[in-house]
C-alpha positions in Angstrom: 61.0 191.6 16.9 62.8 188.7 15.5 65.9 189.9 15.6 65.9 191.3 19.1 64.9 187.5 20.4 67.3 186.8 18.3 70.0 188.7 20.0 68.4 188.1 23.1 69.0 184.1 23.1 72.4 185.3 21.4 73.2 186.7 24.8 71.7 184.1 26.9 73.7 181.5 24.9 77.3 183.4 25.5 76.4 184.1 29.0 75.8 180.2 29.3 78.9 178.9 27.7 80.7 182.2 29.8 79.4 180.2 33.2 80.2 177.1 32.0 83.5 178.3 31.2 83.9 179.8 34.6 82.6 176.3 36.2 85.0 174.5 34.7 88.2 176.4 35.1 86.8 176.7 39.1 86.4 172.5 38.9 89.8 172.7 36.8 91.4 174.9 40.0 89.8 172.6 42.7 91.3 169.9 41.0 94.6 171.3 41.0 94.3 172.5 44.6 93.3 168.8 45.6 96.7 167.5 44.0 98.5 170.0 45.5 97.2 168.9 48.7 97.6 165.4 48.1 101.8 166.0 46.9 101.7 168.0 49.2 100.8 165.2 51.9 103.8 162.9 50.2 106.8 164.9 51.8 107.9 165.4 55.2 108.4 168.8 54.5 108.0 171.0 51.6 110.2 170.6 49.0 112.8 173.1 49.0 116.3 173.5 48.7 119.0 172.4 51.5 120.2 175.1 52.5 116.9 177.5 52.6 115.9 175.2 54.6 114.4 175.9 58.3 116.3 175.7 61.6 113.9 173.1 62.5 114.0 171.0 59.5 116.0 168.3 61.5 113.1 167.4 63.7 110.5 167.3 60.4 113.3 164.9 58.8 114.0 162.0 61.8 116.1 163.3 63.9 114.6 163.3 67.7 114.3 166.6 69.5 116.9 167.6 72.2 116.5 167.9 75.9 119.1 169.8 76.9 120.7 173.4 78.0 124.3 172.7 77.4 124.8 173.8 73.5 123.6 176.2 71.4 120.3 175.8 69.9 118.1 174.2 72.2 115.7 171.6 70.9 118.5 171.7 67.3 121.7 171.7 69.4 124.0 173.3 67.3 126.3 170.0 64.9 129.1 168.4 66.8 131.9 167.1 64.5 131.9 163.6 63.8 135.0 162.0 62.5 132.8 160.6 59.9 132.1 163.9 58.5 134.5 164.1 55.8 133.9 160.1 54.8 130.4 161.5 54.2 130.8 164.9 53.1 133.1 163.1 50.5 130.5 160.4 49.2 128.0 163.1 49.4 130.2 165.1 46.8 131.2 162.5 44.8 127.5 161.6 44.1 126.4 164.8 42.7 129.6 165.8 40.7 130.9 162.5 39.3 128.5 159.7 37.5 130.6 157.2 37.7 131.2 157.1 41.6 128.2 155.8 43.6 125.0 157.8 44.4 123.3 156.0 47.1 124.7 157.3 50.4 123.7 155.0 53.5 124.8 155.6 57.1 124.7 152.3 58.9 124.5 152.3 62.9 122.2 151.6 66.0 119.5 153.6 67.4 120.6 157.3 68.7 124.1 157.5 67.2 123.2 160.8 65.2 123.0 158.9 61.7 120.3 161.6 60.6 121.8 164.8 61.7 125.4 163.9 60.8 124.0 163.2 57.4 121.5 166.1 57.5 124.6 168.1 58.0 126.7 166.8 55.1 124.3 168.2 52.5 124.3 171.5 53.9 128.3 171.7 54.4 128.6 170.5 50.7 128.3 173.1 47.5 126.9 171.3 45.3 124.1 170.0 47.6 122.8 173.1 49.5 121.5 174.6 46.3 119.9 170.7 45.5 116.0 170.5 46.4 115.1 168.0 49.1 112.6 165.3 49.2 111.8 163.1 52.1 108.7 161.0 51.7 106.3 160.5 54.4 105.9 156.3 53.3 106.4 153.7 51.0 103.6 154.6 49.2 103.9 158.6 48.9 107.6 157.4 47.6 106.5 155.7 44.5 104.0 158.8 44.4 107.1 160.7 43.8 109.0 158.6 41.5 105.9 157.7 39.2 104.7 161.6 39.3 107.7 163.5 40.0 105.5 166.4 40.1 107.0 167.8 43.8 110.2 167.9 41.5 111.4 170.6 39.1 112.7 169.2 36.1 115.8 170.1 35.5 117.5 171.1 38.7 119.2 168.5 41.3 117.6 166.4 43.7 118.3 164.6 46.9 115.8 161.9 48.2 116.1 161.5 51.9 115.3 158.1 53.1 116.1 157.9 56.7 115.1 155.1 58.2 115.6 153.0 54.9 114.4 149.7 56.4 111.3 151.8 56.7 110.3 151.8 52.6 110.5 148.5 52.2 107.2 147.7 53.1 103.2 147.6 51.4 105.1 148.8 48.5 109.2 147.2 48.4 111.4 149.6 47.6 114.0 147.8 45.0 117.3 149.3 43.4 115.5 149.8 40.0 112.9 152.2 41.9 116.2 154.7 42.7 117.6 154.1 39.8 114.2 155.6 38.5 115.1 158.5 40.5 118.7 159.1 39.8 118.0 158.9 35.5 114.9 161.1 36.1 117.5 164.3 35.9 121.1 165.5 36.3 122.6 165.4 39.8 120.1 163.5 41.5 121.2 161.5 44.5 119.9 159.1 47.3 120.7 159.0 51.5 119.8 157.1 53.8 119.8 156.0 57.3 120.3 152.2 58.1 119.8 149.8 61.4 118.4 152.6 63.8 114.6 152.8 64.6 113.5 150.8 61.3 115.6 147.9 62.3 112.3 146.7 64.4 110.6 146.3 60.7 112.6 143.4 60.2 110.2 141.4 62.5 107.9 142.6 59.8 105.7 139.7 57.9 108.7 140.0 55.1 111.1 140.1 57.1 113.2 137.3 54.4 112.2 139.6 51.5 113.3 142.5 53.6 116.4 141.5 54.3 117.0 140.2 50.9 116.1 143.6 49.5 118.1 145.6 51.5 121.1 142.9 50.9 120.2 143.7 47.1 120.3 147.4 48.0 123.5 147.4 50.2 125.4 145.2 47.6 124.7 147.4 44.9 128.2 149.2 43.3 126.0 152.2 43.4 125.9 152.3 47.0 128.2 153.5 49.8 127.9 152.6 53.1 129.2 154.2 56.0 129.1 153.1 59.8 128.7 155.8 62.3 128.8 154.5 65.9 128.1 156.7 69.2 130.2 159.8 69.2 134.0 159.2 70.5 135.8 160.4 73.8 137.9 162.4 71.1 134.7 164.2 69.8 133.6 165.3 73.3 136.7 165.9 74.2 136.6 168.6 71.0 133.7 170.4 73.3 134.3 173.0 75.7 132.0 171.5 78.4 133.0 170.4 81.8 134.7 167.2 82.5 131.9 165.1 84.6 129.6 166.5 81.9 131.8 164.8 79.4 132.0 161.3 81.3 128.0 161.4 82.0 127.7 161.7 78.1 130.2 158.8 77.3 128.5 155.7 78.0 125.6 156.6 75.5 126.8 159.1 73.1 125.9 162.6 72.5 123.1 161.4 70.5 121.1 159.3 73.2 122.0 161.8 75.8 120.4 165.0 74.3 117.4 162.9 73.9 117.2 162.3 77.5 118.8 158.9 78.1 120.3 159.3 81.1 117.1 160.6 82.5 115.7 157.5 81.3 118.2 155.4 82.6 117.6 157.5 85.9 114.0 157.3 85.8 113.7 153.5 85.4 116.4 153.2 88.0 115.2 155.8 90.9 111.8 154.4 90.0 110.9 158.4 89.9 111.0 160.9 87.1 112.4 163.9 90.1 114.4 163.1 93.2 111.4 164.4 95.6 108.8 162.4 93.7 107.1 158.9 95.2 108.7 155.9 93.5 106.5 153.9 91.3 107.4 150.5 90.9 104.2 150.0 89.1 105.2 152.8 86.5 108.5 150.7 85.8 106.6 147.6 85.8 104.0 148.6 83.0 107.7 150.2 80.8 109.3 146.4 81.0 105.9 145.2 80.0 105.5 147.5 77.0 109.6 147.1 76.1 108.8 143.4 76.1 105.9 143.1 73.5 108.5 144.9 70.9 111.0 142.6 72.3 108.5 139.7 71.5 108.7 141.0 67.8 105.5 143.0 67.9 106.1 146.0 66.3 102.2 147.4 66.9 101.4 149.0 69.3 99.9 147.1 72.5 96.3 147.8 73.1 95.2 149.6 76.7 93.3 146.6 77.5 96.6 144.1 76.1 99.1 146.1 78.8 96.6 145.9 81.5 96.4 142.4 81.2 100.3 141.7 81.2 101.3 144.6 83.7 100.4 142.5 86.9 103.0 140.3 86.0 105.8 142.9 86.3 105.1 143.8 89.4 107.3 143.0 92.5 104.3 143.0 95.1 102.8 139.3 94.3 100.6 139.3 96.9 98.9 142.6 95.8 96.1 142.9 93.8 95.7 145.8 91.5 92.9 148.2 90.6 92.4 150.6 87.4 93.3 153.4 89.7 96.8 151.8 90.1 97.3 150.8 86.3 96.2 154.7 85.6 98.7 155.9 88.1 101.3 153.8 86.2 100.6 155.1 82.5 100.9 158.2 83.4 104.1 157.9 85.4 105.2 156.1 82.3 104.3 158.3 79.3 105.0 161.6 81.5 108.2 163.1 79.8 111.6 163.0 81.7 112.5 166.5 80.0 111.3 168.3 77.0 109.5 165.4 75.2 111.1 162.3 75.7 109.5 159.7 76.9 109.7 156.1 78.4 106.2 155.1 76.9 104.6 156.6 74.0 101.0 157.1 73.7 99.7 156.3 70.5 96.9 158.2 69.2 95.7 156.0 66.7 95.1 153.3 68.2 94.7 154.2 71.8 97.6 151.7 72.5 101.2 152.6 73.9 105.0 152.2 72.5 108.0 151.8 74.4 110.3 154.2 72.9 113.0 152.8 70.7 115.3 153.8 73.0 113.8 152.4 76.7 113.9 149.1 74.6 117.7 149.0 74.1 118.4 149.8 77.8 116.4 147.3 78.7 117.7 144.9 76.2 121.5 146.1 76.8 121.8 147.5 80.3 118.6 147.4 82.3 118.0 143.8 81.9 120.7 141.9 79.2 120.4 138.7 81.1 116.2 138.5 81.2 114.0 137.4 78.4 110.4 138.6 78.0 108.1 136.6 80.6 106.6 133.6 79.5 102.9 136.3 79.5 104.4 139.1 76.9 105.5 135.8 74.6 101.8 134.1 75.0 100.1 137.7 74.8 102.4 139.0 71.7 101.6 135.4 69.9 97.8 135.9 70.5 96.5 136.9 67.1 95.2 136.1 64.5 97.5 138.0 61.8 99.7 135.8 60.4 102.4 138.6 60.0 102.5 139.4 63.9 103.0 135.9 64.5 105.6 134.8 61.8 106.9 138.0 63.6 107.3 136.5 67.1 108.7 133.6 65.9 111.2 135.5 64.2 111.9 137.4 67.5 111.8 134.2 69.0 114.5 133.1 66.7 116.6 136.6 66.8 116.7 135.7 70.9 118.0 132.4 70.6 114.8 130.7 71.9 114.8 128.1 69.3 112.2 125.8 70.8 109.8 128.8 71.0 110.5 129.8 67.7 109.8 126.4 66.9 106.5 126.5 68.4 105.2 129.9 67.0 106.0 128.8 63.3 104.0 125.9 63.9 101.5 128.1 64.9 101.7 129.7 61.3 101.7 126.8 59.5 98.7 125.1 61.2 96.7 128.3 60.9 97.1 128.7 56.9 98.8 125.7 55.8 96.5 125.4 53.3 95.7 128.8 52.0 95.7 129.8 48.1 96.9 133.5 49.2 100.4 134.0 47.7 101.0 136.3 50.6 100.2 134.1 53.3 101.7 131.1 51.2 104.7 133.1 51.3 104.6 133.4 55.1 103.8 129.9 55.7 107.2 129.1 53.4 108.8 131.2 55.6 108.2 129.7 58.7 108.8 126.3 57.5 112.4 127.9 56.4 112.6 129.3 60.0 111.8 126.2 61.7 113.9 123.8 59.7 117.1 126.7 60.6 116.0 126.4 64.3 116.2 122.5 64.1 119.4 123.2 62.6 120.9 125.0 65.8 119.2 122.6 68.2 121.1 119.7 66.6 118.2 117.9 65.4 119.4 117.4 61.8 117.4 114.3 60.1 114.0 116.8 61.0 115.5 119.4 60.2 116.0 118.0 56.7 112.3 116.4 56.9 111.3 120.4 57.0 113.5 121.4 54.4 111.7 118.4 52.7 108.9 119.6 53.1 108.9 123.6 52.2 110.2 121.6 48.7 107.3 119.6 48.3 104.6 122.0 49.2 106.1 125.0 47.2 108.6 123.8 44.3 105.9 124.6 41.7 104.7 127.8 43.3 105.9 130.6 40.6 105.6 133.4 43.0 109.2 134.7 43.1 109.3 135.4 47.0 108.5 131.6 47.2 110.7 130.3 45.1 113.4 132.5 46.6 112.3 130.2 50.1 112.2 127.1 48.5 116.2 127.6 47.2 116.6 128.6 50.6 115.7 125.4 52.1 117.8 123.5 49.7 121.0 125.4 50.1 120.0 124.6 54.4 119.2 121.0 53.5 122.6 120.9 52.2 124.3 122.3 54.8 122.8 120.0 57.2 123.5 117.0 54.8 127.6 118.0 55.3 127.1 118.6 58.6 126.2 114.8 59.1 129.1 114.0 56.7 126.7 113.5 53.6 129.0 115.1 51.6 128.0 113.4 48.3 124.5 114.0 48.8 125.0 117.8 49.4 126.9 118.1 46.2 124.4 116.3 44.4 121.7 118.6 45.8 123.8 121.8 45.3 
């Protein structure tokens, strides 16, 4: 009898250490499938190489989708030539086969020029690249995933990391040149490429925006970078296409790029006042777009709440004399966000939030051809400076700035430093700094030079002990303005002395 309980607990024991077993490789495979997921969740699209890569890729990788029936390919029109192609194609090359030539490859140009396809296209039109894998984070934060992990990475075999737009990684976690450099040691023929200036230009109204553009100078300046403009396409690059002549002139004053994503039908529906020619005009639909295109052009890079637009709308309208129901503000959202062909749209509904965008795009004609000569009403700057986040506001100001409105500018970084003068955060200390910088420019430009050396004064005695590098970097900027303003009032021997 003993030694059947004997063999009996024998059993019971390796069928117990058998489930635990089982448990933990199941935990050990959950655990795995849950990192999967989560790298998974880092890249735009799976990592793969270039040239397996899907016909839609494009559209997964920043470039907008095409409304159009006049080239091959539909919502991917099939590549135009640029005559930037072999510039890029070149540095592109270069990068990958050579270690001494630079490896970060940056397309520099405004908002719907094709920066992203033309450079899309580059790596699939070069050898050495199509057979590279591609990896194009989702955020600043899934980026340094990557580069501390490199698990979405095979070891071994090259690389390209796709930042397009670039501006957009140098936030909640700045992006610096020693994070790439990371990247490019990490394995043989690894390369960077990037888009700059185009929709993540609005990110310098960010609460950074000093240490943003002082990284991306750091980044741009680098030897290991090559930058290369790319501007709307050329008269001789449409003329390379077999389409019809009027088709040709209708595409030149925005480039191929802005016209296959619907900016003529833009233009044409902001103009017409209707999205077809038998439709009903609706002035109130064009009156809520300005409204919406004028919070972004009051620096705020959020989107506007439902109950922020309906507020300021009224004050676009043309009929003063009107007053306006929820029926009518309804009638105009959905004029606004209805799509002028395909998927483009004036106003973008943001599902978030609940709020609305104006599309990159309707903000540049408004800024550039709709409007060039009107500011954003006196109600979108009051509205866009009413919070309480002291990056939104250092943000206006900064719009403020960008627009020439000095005395508003002025105003707003007041507005920062009375809110948080006093605050121990390093962050907000560093924003305060800022808009003391920002003001004592803006006194600058408005001739008013003994205050603004009194500001520059003044960012100096508040901060020169401050060892956070992002303030010190502030404080050296208001000497080196100080002195500027000193020679501009002949104080040339006190500049000196300063410098």
């Amino acid at each position: 009898m003993g030694a059947f309980w004997h063999l009996q607990a024998n059993k019971a024991a390796a069928l117990a250490a058998a489930q635990e077993a089982q448990e933990r490789a199941e935990a050990e495979a959950r655990a795995e499938e849950a990192r999967r997921t989560a790298r998974a969740s880092w890249v735009r699209i799976p990592v793969a190489p270039i040239g397996d890569l899907s016909p839609d890729a494009p559209l997964r990788l920043g470039v907008d989708a095409a409304a159009q029936d006049f080239l091959d390919g539909g919502r991917v029109p099939a590549y135009v030539p640029r005559d930037k192609d072999a510039a890029v194609r070149t540095a592109v090359q270069a990068a990958m086969a050579d270690d001494s030539a630079p490896w970060l490859v940056l397309l520099h140009g405004h908002s719907k020029t094709g920066k992203s396809r033309t450079l899309y296209e580059a790596l699939r039109a070069t050898h050495d690249t199509r057979s590279a894998l591609l990896v194009a984070p989702t955020s600043p934060i899934s980026l340094h995933h990557i580069l501390d992990d490199d698990e979405p990475v095979d070891q071994g075999k090259p690389a390209v990391l796709w930042l397009d737009d670039i501006e957009e990684f140098l936030f909640e976690h700045p992006l610096a040149m020693t994070d790439l450099h990371r990247w490019r040691q990490a394995s043989n023929g690894r390369l960077v490429v990037g888009t700059l200036g185009g929709k993540g230009r609005a990110k310098s109204q960010h609460k950074a925006k000093q240490e943003t553009v002082d990284l991306l100078s750091t980044i741009r300046s680098n030897p290991a970078t090559i930058e290369i403009p790319l501007d709307r396409t050329t008269d001789r690059e449409l003329e390379a296409l077999d389409l019809p002549a009027k088709l040709r002139e209708a595409i030149g004053p925005y480039g191929l790029a802005a016209y296959l994503v619907a900016g003529p039908l833009l233009m044409n529906k902001m103009r017409d006042q209707r999205t077809r020619h038998y439709d009903q005009k609706n002035p109130g639909g064009v009156a809520l777009v300005e409204a919406a295109a004028d919070w972004a052009r009051c620096g705020r890079i959020d989107p506007i709440s439902r109950d922020s637009l309906r507020a300021l709308w009224p004050a676009y309208r043309r009929e003063p004399d009107r007053i306006f129901d929820d029926a009518d503000f309804d009638r105009a959202v959905e004029w606004a966000c209805a799509p002028v062909d395909g998927e483009t749209k004036l106003v973008i509904k943001d599902i978030d939030t609940d709020g609305f965008r104006a599309f990159d795009y309707t903000v540049h004609l408004i800024d550039t051809i709709l409007r060039p000569d009107t500011e954003p009403t006196p109600a979108a700057w009051d509205l866009a400076l009413a919070t309480t986040a002291v990056d939104a506001k250092l943000a206006v100001g900064d719009a403020a700035f960008d627009r020439f409105d000095f005395n508003r500018a002025i105003t707003v970084y007041d507005h920062v430093v009375e809110q948080c003068g006093n605050s121990p955060d390093p962050t907000i200390r560093t924003a305060v700094a800022q808009a003391l910088v920002g003001k004592g420019a803006a006194l600058g430009l408005l001739g008013r030079l003994d205050e603004a050396i009194a500001v520059c004064d003044d960012v100096v005695d508040r901060f020169a002990d401050d060892p956070t590098p992002d303030i010190r970097t502030r404080v050296a900027k208001a000497l080196v303005n100080k002195g500027i303003t000193l020679g501009e009032q002949d104080r040339h021997d006190e500049a000196i002395a300063l410098y």
